[in-house]
Residue frames as qw, qx, qy, qz and C-alpha x, y, z in Angstrom:
[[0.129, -0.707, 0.448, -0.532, -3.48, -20.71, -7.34],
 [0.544, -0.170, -0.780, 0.257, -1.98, -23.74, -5.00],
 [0.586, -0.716, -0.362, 0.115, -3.03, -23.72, -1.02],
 [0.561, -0.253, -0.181, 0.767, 0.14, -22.29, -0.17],
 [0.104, 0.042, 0.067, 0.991, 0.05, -18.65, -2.31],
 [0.367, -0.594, -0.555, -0.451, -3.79, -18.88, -1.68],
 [0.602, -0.674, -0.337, 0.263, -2.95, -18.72, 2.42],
 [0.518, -0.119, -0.068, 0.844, -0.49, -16.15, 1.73],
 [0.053, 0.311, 0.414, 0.854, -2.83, -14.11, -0.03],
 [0.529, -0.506, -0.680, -0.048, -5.32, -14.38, 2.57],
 [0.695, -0.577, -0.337, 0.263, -3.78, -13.46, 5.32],
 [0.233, -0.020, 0.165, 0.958, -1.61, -10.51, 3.48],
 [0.100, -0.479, -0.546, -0.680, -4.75, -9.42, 2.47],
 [0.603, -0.741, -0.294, -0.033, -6.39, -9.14, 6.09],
 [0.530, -0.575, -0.164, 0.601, -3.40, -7.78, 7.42],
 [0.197, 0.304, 0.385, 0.849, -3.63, -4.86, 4.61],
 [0.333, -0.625, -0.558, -0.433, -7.19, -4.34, 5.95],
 [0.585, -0.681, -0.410, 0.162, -6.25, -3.97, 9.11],
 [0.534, -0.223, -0.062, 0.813, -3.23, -2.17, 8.67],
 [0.137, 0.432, 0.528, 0.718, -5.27, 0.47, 6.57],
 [0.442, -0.745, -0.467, -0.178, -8.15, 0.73, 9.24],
 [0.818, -0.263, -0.191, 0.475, -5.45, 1.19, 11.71],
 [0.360, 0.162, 0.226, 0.890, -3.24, 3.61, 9.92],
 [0.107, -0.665, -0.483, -0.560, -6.43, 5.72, 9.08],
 [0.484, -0.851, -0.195, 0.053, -7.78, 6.29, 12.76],
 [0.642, -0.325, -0.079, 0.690, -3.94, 7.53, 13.74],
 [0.401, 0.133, 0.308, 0.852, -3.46, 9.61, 11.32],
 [0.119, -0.616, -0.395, -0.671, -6.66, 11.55, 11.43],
 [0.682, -0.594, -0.313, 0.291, -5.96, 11.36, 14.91],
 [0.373, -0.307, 0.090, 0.871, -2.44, 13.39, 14.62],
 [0.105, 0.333, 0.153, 0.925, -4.34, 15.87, 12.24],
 [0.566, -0.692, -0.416, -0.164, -6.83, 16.29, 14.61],
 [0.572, -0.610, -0.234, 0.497, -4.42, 17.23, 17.27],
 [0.349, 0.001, 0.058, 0.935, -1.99, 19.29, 15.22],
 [0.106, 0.662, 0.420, 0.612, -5.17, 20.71, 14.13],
 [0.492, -0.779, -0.386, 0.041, -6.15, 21.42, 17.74],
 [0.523, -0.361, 0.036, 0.771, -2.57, 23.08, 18.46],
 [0.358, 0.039, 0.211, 0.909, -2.57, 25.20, 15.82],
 [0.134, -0.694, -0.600, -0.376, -6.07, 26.73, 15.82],
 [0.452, -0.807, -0.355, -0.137, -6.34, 27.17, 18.93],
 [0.289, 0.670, -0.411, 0.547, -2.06, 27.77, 19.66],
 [0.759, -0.441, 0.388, -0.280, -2.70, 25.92, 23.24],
 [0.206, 0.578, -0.752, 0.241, 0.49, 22.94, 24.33],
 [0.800, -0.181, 0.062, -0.569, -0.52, 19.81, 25.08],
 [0.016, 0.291, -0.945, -0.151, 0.43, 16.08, 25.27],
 [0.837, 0.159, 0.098, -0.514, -1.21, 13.22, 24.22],
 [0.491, -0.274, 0.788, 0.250, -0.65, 9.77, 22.16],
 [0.686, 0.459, -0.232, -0.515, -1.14, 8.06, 18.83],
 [0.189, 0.282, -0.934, -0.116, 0.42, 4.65, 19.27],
 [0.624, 0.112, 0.607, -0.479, -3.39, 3.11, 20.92],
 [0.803, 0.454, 0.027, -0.385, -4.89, 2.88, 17.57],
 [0.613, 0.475, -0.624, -0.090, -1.74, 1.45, 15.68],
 [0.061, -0.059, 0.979, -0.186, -0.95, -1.57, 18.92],
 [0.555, 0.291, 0.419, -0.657, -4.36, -1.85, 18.81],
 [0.867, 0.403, -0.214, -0.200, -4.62, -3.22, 14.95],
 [0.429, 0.366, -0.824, -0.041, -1.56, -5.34, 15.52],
 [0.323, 0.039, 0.774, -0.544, -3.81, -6.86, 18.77],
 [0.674, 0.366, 0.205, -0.608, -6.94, -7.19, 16.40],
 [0.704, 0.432, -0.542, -0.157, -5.25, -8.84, 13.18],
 [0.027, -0.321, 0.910, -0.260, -3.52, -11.47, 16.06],
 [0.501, 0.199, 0.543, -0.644, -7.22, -12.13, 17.57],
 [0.620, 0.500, 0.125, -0.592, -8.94, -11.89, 14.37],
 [0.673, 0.417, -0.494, -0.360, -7.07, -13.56, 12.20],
 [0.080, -0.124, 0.958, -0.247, -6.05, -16.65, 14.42],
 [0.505, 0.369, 0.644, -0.440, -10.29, -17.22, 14.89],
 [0.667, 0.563, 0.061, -0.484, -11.44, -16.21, 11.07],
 [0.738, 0.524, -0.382, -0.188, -8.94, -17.12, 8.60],
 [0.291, -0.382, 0.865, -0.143, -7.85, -20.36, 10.00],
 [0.629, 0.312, 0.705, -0.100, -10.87, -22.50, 9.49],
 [0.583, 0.743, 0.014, -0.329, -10.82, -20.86, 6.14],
 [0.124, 0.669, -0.717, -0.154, -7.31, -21.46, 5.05],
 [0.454, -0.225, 0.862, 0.026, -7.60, -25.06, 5.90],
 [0.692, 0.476, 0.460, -0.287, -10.89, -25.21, 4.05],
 [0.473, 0.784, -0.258, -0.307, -9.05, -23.63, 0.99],
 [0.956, 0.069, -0.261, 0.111, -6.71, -27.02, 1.33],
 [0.209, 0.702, -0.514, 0.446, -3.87, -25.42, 3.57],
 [0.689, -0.137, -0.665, 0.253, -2.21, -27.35, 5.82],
 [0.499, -0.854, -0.088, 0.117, -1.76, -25.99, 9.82],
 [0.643, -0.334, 0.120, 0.679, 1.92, -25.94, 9.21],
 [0.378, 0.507, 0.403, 0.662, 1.50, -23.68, 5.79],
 [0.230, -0.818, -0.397, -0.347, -0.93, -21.64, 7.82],
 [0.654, -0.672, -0.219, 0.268, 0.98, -20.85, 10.46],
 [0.523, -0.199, 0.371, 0.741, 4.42, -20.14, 8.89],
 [0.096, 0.601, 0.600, 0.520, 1.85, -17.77, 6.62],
 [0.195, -0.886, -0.306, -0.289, 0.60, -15.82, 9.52],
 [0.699, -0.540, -0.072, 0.464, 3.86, -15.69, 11.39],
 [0.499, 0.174, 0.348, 0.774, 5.31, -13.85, 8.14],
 [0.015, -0.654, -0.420, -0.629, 2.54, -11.63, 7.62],
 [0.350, -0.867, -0.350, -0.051, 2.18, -10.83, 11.24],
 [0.713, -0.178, 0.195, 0.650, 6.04, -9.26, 11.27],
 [0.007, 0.391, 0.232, 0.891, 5.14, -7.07, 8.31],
 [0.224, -0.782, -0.465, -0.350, 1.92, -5.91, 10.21],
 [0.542, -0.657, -0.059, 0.521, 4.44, -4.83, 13.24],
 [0.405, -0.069, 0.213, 0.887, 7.17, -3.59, 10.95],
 [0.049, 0.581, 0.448, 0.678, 4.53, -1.46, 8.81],
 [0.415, -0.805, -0.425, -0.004, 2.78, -0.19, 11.66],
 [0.484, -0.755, -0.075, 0.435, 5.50, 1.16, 13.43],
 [0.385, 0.052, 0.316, 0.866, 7.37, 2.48, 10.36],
 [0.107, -0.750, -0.496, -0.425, 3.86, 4.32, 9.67],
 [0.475, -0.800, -0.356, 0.084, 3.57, 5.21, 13.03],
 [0.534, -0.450, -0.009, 0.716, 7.19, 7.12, 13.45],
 [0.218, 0.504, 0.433, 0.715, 6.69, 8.63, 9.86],
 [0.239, -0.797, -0.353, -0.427, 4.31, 10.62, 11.50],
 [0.540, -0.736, -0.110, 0.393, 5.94, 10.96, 14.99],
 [0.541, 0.052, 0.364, 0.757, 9.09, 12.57, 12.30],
 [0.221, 0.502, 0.377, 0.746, 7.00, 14.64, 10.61],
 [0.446, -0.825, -0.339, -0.073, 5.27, 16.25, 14.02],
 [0.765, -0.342, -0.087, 0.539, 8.73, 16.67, 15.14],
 [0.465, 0.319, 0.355, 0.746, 9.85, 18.58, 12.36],
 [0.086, -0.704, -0.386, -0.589, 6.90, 20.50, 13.01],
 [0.574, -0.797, -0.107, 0.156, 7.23, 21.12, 16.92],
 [0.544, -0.275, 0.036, 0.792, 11.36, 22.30, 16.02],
 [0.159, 0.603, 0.391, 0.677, 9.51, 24.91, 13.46],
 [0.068, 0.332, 0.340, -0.877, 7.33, 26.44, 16.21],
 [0.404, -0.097, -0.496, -0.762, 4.38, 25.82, 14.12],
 [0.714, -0.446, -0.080, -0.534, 2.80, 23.98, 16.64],
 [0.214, 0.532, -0.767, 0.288, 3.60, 22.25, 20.25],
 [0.826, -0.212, 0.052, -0.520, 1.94, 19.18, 20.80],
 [0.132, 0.464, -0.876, 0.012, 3.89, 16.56, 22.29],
 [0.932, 0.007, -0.336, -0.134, 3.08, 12.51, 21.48],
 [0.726, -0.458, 0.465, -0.216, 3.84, 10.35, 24.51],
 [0.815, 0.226, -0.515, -0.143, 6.00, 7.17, 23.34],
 [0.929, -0.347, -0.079, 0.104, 7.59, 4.59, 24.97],
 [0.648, 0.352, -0.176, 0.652, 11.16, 5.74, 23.72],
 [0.011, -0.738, 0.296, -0.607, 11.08, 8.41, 26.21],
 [0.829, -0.543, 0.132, 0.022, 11.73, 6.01, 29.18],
 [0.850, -0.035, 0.042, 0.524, 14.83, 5.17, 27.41],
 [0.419, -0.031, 0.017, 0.908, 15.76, 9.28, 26.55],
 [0.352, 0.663, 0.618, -0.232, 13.79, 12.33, 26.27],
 [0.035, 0.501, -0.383, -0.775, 15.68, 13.54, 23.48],
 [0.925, 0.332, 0.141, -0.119, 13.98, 12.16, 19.86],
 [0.117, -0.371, 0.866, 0.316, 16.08, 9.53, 18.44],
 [0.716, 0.238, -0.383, -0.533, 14.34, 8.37, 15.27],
 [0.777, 0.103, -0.607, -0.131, 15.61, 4.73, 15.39],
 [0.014, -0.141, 0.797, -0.587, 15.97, 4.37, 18.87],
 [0.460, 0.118, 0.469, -0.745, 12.36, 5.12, 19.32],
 [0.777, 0.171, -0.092, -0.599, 11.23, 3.11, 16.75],
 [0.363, 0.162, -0.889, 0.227, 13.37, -0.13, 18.17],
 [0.055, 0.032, 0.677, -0.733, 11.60, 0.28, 21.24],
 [0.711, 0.188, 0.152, -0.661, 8.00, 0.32, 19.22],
 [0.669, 0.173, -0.685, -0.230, 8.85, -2.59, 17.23],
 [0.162, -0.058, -0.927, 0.334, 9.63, -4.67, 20.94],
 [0.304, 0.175, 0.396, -0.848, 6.55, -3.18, 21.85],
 [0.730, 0.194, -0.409, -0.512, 4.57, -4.41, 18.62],
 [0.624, 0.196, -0.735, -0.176, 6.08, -7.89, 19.21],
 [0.128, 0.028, 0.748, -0.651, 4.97, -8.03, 23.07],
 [0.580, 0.176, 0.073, -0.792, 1.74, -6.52, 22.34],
 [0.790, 0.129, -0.409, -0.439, 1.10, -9.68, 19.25],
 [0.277, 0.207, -0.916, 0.204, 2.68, -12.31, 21.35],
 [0.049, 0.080, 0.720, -0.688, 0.41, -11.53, 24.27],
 [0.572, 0.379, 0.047, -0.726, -2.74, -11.12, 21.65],
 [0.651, 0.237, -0.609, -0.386, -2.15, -14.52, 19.98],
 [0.157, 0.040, -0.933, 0.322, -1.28, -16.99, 23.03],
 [0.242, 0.031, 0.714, -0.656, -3.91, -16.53, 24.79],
 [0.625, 0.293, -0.287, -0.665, -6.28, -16.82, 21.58],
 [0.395, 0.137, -0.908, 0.029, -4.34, -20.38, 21.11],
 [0.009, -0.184, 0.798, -0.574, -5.05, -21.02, 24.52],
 [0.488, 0.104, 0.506, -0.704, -8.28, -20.69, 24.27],
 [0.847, 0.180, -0.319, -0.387, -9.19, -22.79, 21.11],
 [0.247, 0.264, -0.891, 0.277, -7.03, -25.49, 22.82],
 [0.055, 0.019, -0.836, 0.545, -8.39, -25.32, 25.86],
 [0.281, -0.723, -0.570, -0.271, -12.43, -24.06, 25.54],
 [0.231, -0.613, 0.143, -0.742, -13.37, -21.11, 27.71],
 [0.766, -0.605, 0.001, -0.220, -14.06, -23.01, 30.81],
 [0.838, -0.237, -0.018, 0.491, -10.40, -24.29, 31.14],
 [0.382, 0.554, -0.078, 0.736, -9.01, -21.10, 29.45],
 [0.261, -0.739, 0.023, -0.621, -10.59, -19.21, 32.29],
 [0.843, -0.390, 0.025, 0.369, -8.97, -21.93, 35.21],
 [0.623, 0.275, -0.031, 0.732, -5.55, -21.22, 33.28],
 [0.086, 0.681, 0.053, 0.725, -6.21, -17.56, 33.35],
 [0.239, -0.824, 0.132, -0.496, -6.83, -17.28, 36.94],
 [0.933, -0.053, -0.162, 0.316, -4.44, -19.35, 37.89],
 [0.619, 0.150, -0.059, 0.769, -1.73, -17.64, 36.61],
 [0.272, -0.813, -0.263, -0.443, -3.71, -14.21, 37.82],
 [0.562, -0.807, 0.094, -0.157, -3.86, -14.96, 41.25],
 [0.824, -0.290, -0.089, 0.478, 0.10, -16.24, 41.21],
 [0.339, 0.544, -0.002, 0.768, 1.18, -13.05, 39.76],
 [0.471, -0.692, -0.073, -0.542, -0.97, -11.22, 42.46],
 [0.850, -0.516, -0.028, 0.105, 0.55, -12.84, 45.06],
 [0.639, 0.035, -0.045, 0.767, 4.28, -12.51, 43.96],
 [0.165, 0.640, 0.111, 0.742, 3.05, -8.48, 44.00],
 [0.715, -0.652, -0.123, -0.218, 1.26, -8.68, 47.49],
 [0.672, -0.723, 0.083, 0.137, 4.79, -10.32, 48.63],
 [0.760, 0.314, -0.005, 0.569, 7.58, -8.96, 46.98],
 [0.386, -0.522, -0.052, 0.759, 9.69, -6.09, 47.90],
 [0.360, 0.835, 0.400, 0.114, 8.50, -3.75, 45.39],
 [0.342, -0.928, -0.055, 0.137, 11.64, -1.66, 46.40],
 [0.452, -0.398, 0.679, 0.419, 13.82, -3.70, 45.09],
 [0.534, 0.453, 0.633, 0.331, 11.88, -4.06, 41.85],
 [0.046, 0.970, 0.176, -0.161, 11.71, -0.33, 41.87],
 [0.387, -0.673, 0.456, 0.435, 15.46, 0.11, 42.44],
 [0.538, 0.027, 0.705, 0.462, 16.40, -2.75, 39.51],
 [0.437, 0.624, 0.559, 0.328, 13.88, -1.18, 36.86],
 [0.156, -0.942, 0.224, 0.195, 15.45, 2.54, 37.78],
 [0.229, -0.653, 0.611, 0.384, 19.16, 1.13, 37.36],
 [0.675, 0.024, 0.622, 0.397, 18.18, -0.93, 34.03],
 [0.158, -0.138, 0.570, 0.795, 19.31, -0.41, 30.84],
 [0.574, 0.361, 0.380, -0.629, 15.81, 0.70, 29.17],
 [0.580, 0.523, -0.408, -0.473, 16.47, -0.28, 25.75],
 [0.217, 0.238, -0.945, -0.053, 17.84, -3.67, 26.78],
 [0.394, 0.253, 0.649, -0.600, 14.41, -3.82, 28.67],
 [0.579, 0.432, -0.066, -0.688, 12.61, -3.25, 25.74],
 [0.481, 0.445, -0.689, -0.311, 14.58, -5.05, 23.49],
 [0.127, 0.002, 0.956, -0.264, 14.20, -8.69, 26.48],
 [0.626, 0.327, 0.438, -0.556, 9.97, -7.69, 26.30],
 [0.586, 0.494, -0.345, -0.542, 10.12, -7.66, 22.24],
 [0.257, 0.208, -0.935, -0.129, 11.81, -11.30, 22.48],
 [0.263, 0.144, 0.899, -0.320, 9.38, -12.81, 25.23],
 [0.615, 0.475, 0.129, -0.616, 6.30, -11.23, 22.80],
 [0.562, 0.510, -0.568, -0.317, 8.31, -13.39, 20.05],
 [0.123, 0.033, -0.991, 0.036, 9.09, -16.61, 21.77],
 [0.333, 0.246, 0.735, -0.538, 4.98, -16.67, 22.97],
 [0.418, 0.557, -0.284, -0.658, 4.40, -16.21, 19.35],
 [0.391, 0.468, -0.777, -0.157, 6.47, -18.88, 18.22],
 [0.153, -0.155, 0.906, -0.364, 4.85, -21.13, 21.03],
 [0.703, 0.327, 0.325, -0.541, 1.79, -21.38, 19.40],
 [0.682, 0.255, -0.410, -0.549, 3.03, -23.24, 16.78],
 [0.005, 0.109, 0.965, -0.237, 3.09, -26.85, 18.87],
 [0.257, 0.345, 0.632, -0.644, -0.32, -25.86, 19.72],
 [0.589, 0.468, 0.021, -0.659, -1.73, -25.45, 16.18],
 [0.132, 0.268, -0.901, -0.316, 0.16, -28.30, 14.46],
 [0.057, -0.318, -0.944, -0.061, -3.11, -30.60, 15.45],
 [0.184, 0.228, 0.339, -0.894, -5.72, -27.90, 16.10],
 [0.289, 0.574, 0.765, -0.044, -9.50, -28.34, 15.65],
 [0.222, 0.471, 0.537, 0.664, -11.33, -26.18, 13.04],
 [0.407, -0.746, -0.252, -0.462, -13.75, -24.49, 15.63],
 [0.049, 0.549, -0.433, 0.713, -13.23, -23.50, 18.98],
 [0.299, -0.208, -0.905, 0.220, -14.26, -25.56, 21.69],
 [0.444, -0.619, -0.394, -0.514, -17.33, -24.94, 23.64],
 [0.259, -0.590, 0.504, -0.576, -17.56, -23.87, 27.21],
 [0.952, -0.249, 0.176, 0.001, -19.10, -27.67, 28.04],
 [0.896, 0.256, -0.293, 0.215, -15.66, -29.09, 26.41]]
């Protein structure tokens, strides 16, 4: 097995693991709820999309820090490795959320029966609150690819930078947000995010979660094996 289908195999493999672990808790999650509807015949709301952004946030985290220094060890290059986990971390969105609607589908099915009426919170209902299968699950995919953008930069960031400069950066950019919130018109941000389009909202978040993806790879093309140290 060369370096290349060795790093593929790697890093498919860990995002199997996670997607599994992932998958699991939801699901026993939604029978857990229907179970709770139908037992007990009591109307409720609730969610199931924590656990499933939640493994595509862990496999971003986790595998940037573990199977990096490994992959290289195994003779992969940073470019191999990257363009490896950028593939694999796609499927771990796409799967997820194709899992994840399966089940929002099959609850549906079951709430038009009258077998039990437990409505799952999603994001798609900012954009309608009728279900629309592939609407809502456009709107979880931008959501996956925010979620891993915003769970891998800052990882980068920090083996770049070490924890004592990551944590400058970080409240840096903290306290400039905070301030633009302190003095903005919040009225007018109210108005604009009322009179946009919600799906073109979604669909602007899912790109910025993909170009902050795609910005780590300058940033790993020379990366160090280990993570810097808070002296560095």
């Amino acid at each position: 097995m060369n370096a290349v289908k060795g790093t593929n195999r790697l890093i498919r493999d860990d995002m199997r693991l996670y997607l599994g672990i992932f998958s699991s808790i939801a699901l026993m999650l939604a029978v857990v709820y229907l179970a709770i509807g139908f037992i007990f015949d009591v109307s409720y709301a609730t969610q199931l999309f924590g656990p499933m952004y939640g493994g595509i946030c862990t496999f971003a985290i986790g595998g940037m820090i573990t199977l990096f220094p490994v992959a290289i060890g195994m003779g992969s290059t940073r470019i191999q490795f990257m363009k490896s986990f950028y593939m694999n971390s796609v499927w771990m969105v796409a799967g997820t959320m194709v899992i994840l609607h399966v089940a929002y589908f099959l609850i549906h099915l079951l709430q038009e029966k009258g077998i039990v009426n437990v409505t799952l919170y999603q994001p798609g209902m900012l954009y309608s609150s009728d279900y629309h299968f592939l609407s809502y699950l456009w709107i979880d995919l931008m959501c996956g690819f925010l979620v891993l953008g915003i769970s891998v930069f800052p990882t980068v960031c920090w083996m770049r930078l070490g924890m004592r400069n990551f944590f400058i950066m970080f409240f840096g950019v903290g306290l400039m947000i905070t301030l633009i919130v302190v003095f903005a018109d919040l009225g007018e941000w109210m108005k604009w995010f009322a009179s946009v389009n919600m799906m073109t909202l979604f669909t602007v978040l899912g790109c910025i979660g993909g170009a902050l993806l795609l910005s780590t790879y300058p940033m790993m093309k020379n990366a160090p094996l280990t993570m810097k140290t808070k002296k560095d």
